[in-house]
N, C-alpha and C positions, 0 to 999 in steps of 0.2 A: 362252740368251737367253729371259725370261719376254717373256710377252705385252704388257708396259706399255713395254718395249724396241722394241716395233716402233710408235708411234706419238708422235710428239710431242707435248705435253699442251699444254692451252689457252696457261699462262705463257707456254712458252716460243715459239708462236705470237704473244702480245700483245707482245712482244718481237719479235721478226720483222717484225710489221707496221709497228712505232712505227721501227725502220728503215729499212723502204721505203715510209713514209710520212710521212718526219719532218716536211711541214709540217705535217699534223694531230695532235691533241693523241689520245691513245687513246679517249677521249668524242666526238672526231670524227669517228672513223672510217667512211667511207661506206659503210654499212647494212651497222652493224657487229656488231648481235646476228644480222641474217642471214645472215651469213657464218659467225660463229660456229654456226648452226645446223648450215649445210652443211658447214665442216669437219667440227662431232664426229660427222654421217653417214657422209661420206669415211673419218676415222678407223678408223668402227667395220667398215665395210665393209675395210679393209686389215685391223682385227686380225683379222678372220676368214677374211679369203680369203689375204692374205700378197699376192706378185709371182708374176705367172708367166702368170697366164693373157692371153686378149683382152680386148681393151676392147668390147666385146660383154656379156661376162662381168660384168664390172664396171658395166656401165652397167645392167643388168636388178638387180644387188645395190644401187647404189644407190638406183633407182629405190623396191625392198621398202623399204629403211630411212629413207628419207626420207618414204614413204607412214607408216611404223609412226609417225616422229617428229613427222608434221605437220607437214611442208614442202611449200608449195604447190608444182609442178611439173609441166611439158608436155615431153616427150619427144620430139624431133626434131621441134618444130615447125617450119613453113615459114614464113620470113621473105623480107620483100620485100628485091629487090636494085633499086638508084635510077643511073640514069645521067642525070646533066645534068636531074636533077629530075625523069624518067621512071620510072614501074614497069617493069624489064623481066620478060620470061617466066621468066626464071631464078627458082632461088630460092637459099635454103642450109639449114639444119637443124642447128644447133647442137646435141649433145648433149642437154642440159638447158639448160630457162629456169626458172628456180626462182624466186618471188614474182613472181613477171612484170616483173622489174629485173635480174637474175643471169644472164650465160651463164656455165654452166660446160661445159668442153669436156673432156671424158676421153681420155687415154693410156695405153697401157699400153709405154714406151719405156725407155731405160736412161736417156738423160737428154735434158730441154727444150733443142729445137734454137730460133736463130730463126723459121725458116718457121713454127714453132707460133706463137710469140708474134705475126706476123704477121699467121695465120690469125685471131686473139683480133680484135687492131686492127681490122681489117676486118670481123669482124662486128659487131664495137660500133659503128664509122662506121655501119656499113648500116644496122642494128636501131636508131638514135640511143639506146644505151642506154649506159650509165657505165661499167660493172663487170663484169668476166668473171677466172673463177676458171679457170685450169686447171691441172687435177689430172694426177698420173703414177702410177698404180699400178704401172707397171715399176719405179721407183726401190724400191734395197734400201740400207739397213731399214726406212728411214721412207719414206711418202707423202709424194711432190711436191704444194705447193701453190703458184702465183704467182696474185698478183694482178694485176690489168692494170687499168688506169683510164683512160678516156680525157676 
């Protein structure tokens, strides 16, 4: 298997998308050149490291490649958690907030259970933000990516 084997290329992502987004037209896609950013970072971060390791691991690689590519991002920052329109003391710390609209949340699992997709939901209610990518570097061959939108 060459290297171009283990990652899915942009098509066949605009492709993916346009199905699990078929009201939007592919020019609609919500904040869809930044996504496309953060994929080809994801990407390039699997073709170099491959599956295997922690999400640790992968969260510090993408951190480098997304700094080399020029994507704005904050690292486990602390977001407010709202009860009955309350701050409470709690907080959460999504992975990455990438352009200051993006949670992407990293895995490293065999494959996206619901409690993931749950965990997304929930931070997107809490953060009132749209959009959360989560990533699976445990998937073999290719990187998991779902979109979530709420």
């Amino acid at each position: 298997m060459n290297d171009d084997e283990w990652v899915q290329e942009p098509e066949e992502w605009r492709k993916f998308l346009e199905v699990h987004e078929p009201e939007a037209g592919f020019d609609t896609l919500l904040y869809r050149d930044e996504v496309f950013a953060i994929q080809g970072a994801v990407f390039e971060v699997y073709r170099e490291m491959g599956c295997g390791f922690l999400e640790s691991v992968y969260q510090e690689c993408l951190e480098r490649e997304s700094s080399e590519r020029n994507i704005p991002f904050e690292s486990q920052k602390d977001l407010s958690l709202y009860y009955k329109g309350t701050v409470l003391r709690q907080t959460f710390k999504p992975d990455l907030v990438c352009y200051g609209k993006i949670i992407v949340e990293l895995k490293a699992v065999k494959e996206f259970s619901d409690p993931f997709r749950a965990q997304m939901f929930n931070y997107l209610r809490s953060s009132k933000l749209r959009l959360g990518l989560l990533v699976n570097f445990g998937h073999y061959p290719k990187v998991g990516i779902e979109r979530i939108i709420l």
